[in-house]
C-alpha positions as MATLAB code, in Angstrom:
seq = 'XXXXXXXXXXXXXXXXXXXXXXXXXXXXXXXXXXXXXXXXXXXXXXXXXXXXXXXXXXXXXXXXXXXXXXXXXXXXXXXXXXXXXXXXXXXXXXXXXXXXXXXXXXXXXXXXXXXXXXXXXXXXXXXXXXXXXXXXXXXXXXXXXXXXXXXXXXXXXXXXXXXXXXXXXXXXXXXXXXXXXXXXXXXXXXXXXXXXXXXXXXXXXXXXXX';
ca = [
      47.934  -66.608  -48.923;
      49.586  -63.414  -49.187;
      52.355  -62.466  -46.714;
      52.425  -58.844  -45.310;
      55.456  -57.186  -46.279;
      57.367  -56.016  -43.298;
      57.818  -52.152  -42.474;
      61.381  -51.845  -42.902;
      61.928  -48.391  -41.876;
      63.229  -47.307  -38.872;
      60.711  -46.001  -36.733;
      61.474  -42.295  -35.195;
      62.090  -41.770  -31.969;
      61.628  -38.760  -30.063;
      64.724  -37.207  -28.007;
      63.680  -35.481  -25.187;
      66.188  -32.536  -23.882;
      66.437  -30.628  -20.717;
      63.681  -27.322  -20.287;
      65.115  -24.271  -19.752;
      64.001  -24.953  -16.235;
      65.919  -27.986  -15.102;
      68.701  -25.979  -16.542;
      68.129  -22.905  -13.676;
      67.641  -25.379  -10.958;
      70.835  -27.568  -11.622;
      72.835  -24.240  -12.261;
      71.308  -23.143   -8.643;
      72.108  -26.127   -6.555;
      75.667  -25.829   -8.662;
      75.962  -21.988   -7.158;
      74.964  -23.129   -3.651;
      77.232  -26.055   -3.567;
      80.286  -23.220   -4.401;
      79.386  -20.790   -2.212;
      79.326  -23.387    0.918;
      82.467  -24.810   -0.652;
      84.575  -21.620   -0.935;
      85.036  -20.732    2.875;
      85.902  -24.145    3.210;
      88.568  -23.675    0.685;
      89.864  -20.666    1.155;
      90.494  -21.318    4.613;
      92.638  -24.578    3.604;
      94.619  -22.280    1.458;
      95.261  -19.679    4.167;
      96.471  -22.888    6.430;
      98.584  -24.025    3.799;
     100.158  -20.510    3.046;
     101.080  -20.292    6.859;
     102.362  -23.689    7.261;
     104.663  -23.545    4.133;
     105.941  -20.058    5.879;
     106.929  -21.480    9.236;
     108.831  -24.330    7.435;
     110.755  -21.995    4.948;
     111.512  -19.758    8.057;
     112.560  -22.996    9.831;
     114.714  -24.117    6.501;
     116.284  -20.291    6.411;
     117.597  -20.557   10.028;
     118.710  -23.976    9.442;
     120.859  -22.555    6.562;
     121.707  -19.656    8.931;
     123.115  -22.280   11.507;
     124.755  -24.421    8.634;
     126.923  -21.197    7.698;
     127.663  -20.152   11.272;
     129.467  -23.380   11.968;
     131.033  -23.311    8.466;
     132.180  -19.719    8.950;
     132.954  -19.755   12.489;
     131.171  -16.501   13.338;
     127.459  -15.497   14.331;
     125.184  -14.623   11.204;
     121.845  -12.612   12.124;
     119.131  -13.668   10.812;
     117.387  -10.568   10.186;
     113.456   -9.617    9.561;
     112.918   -6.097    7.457;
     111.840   -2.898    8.255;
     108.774   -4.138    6.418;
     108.352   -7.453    8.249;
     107.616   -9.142    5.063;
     111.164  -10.356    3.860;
     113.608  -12.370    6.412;
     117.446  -12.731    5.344;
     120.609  -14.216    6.633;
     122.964  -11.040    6.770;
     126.028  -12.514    5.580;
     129.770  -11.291    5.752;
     130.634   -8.810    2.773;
     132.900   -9.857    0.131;
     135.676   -8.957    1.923;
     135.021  -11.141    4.651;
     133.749   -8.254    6.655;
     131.208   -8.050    9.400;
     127.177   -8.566    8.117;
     126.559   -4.286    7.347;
     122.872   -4.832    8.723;
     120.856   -4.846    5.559;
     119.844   -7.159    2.883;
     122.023   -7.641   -0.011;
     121.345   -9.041   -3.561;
     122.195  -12.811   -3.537;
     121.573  -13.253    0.203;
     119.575  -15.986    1.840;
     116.013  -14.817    2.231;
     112.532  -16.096    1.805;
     109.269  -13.612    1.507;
     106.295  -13.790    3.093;
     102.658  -14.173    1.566;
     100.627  -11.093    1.551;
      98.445  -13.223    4.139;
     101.328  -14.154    6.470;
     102.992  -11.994    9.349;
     105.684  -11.876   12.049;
     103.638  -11.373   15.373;
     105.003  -10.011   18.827;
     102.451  -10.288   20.409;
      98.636  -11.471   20.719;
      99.584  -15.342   19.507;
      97.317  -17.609   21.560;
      98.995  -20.236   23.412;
     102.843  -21.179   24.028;
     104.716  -22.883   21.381;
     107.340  -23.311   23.857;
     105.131  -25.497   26.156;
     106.728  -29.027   25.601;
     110.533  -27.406   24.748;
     111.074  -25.579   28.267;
     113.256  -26.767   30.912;
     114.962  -25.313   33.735;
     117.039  -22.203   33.349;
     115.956  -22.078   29.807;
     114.497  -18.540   28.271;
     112.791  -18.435   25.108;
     113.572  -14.950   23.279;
     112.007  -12.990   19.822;
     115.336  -11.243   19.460;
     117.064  -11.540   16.075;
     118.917  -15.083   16.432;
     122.138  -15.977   15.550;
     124.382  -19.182   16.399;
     127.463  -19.620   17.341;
     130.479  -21.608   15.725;
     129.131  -25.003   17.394;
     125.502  -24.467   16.217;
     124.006  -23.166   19.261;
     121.828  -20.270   19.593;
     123.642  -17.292   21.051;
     122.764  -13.302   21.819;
     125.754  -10.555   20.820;
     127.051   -8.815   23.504;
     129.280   -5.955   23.590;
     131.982   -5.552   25.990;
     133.778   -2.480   25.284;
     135.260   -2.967   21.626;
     134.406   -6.778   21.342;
     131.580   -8.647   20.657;
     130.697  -11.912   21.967;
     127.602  -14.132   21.133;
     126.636  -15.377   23.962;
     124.776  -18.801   24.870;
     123.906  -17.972   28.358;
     122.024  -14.287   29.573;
     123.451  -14.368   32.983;
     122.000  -18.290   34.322;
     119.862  -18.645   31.729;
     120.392  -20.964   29.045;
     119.466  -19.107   25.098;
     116.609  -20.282   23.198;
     114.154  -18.597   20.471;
     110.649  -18.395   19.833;
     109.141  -16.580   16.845;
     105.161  -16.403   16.223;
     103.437  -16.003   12.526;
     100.398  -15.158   12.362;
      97.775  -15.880    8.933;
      94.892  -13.951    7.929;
      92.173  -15.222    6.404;
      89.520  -14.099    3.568;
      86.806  -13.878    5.748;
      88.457  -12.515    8.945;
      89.734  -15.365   10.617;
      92.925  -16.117   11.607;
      95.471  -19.084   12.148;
      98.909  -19.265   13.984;
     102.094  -21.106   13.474;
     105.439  -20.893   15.339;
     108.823  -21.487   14.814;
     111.163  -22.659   17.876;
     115.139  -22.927   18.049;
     116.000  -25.076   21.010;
     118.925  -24.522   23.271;
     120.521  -27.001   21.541;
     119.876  -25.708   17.995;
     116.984  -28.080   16.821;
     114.916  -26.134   14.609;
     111.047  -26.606   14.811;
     108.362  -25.397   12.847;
     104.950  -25.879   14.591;
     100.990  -25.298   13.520;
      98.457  -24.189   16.549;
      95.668  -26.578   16.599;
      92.934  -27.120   19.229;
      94.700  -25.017   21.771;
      98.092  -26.330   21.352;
     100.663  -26.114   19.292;
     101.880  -29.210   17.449;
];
């Protein structure tokens, strides 16, 4: 009896690819999926922008405090006429007083396009948890004082003193940076100096700052 011979050859297969239009709908759910993401994002960045701003500010006065006490004198730390660049106006190099404007090789850190000093408008108080009798928070330019401590300058005919009392009231400082987002929003931060020169840099978050 005869035996069939076997088909030995391979036997085709067809391979099916994607129609032009699973292609549109998987490049439409990949469109919506971005555009629902990228508030989302962008708002994260803005956050992240402001935060890293209040703790460079925070680092800057730090150094500011750090070369009070090494000097021995009061160093203003000094915001510019465009409010986007904050500097530690340090002694010329002759040891002369700080001449009031910033100066290659000074400390300074800039601020994102996004991020600004504020005055006024910041919801909340940042100084909520940090206040205790006698103590007033102030948004003058700070300096400190040979010991670390915040002080004010105050002029007394030809002599200046920095000052860590304004008449009973002990010297503290608040400052207030505000972050504007893409889409209109906006987020707070704030940076504190305590009357006994702790440094703080806080984020505003469900009605507080923290």
């Amino acid at each position: 009896m005869r035996e069939k011979k076997l088909n030995m050859m391979p036997s085709k297969q067809v391979q099916r690819g994607f129609s032009l239009l699973e292609l549109m709908i998987v490049l439409l759910i990949t469109m919506v999926v971005a555009a629902m993401a990228v508030p989302t994002i962008s708002t994260a960045l803005a956050n992240y922008r402001l935060k890293q701003s209040a703790s460079s500010v925070a680092s800057l006065l730090q150094q500011a405090r750090i070369q009070s006490v090494r000097l021995n004198r009061p160093l203003p730390v000094t915001l510019d006429s465009g409010g986007k660049r904050i500097y530690i106006d340090m002694p010329t190099s002759t040891g002369g007083a700080p001449n009031g404007s910033y100066d290659a090789g000074e400390p300074m850190m800039q601020f994102p396009r996004t991020v600004s000093f504020q005055s006024s408008g910041n919801p909340g108080d940042a100084t909520t948890d940090f206040t205790a009798a006698g103590v007033v928070y102030s948004s003058t330019a700070p300096r400190f004082n040979g010991r670390g401590l915040p002080c004010v300058m105050v002029t007394s005919g030809t002599s200046q003193t920095c000052l860590t009392k304004q008449g009973a009231n002990t010297v503290a400082f608040v400052y207030y940076l505000r972050g504007d987002q893409t889409f209109g929003a906006t987020s707070w931060a704030a940076v504190l100096i305590t009357p006994l020169g702790r440094i703080r840099s806080l984020s505003y978050s469900g009605g507080k700052y923290q």
